[in-house]
C-alpha positions in Angstrom: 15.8 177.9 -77.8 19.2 175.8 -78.9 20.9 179.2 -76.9 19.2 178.8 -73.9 20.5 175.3 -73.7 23.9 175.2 -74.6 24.9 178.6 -72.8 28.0 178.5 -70.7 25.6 179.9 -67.8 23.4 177.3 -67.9 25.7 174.5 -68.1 27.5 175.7 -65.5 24.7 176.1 -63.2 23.6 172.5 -64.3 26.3 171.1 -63.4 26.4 172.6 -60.2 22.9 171.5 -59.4 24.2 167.7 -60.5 26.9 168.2 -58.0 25.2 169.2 -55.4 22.0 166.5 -56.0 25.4 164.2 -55.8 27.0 164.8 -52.8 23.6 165.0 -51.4 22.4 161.1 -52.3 26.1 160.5 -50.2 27.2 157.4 -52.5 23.6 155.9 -53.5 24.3 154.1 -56.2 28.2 154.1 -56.4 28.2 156.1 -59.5 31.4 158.1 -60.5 31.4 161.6 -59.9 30.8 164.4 -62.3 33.8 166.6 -61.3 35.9 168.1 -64.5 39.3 167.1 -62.1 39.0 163.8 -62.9 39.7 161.7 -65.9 36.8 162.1 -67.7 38.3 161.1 -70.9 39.2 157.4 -69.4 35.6 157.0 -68.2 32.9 157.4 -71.1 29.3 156.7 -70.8 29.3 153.3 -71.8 31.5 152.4 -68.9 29.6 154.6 -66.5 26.7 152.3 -67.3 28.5 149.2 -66.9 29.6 150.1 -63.5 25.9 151.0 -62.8 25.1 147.8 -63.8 27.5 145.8 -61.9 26.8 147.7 -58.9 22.8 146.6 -59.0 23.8 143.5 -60.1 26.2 143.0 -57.1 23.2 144.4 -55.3 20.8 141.4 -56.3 23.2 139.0 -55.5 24.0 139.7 -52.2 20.6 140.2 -51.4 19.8 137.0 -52.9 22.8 135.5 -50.4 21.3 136.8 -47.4 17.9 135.2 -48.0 19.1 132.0 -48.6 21.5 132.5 -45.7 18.4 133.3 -43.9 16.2 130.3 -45.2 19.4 128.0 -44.5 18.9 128.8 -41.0 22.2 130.5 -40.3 22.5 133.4 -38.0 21.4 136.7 -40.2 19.4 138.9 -39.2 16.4 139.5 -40.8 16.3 143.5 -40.8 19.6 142.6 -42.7 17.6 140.6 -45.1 15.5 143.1 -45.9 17.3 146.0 -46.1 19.6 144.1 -48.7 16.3 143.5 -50.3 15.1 146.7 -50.1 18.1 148.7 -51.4 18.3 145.8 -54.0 15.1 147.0 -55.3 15.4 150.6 -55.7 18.7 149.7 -57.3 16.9 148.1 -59.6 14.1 150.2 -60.6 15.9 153.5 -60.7 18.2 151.7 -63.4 14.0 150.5 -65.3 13.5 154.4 -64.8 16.6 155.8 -66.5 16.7 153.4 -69.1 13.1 154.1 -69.8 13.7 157.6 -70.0 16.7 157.4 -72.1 14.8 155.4 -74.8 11.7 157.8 -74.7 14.8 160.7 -75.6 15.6 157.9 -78.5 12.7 158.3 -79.8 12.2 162.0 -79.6 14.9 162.4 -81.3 14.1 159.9 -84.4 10.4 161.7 -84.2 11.9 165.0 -84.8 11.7 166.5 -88.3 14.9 167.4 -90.0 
């Protein structure tokens, strides 16, 4: 089983489909790319979160501008409102849903016999 996982093949194709699902979602959540080219080694997975992080943070508070832009009576659209709202959102709960998924791998992992 361990084989199928960890085979060159597989990883390869993997991280082709990762690519691919990437340049797809065309920036979604501002998340670095996956590309070997780059400086991977600079960029670990702690920092990749924290720049998730920011970036939905960032999200929330300009959202949160624009609606009290809005309420303040100054000229913003309201479709602006929302949409900053909106994306504000899904920001949010796809970083609930990964961080939910990567604890339920936690503990998987601590469940496992050794």
């Amino acid at each position: 089983m361990i084989d199928k996982i960890t085979s060159q093949a597989n990883i390869s194709s993997m991280l082709q489909t990762l690519r691919a699902y990437q340049s797809e979602a065309g920036g979604g959540m501002g998340l670095p790319s996956v590309d070997k080219d780059k400086a991977v080694a600079k960029t670990g997975f702690a920092d990749m979160i924290r720049q998730t992080i920011d970036n939905v943070n960032e999200k929330q508070k300009t959202a949160n501008d624009l609606e009290s832009s809005y309420m303040r009576g100054d000229p913003v659209p309201l479709t602006d409102v929302v949409m900053a709202m909106q994306k504000s959102s899904l920001s949010f709960e796809a970083t609930l849903q990964v961080r939910n998924k990567v604890l339920k791998a936690y503990e998987d992992i601590l469940n496992m016999p050794v």
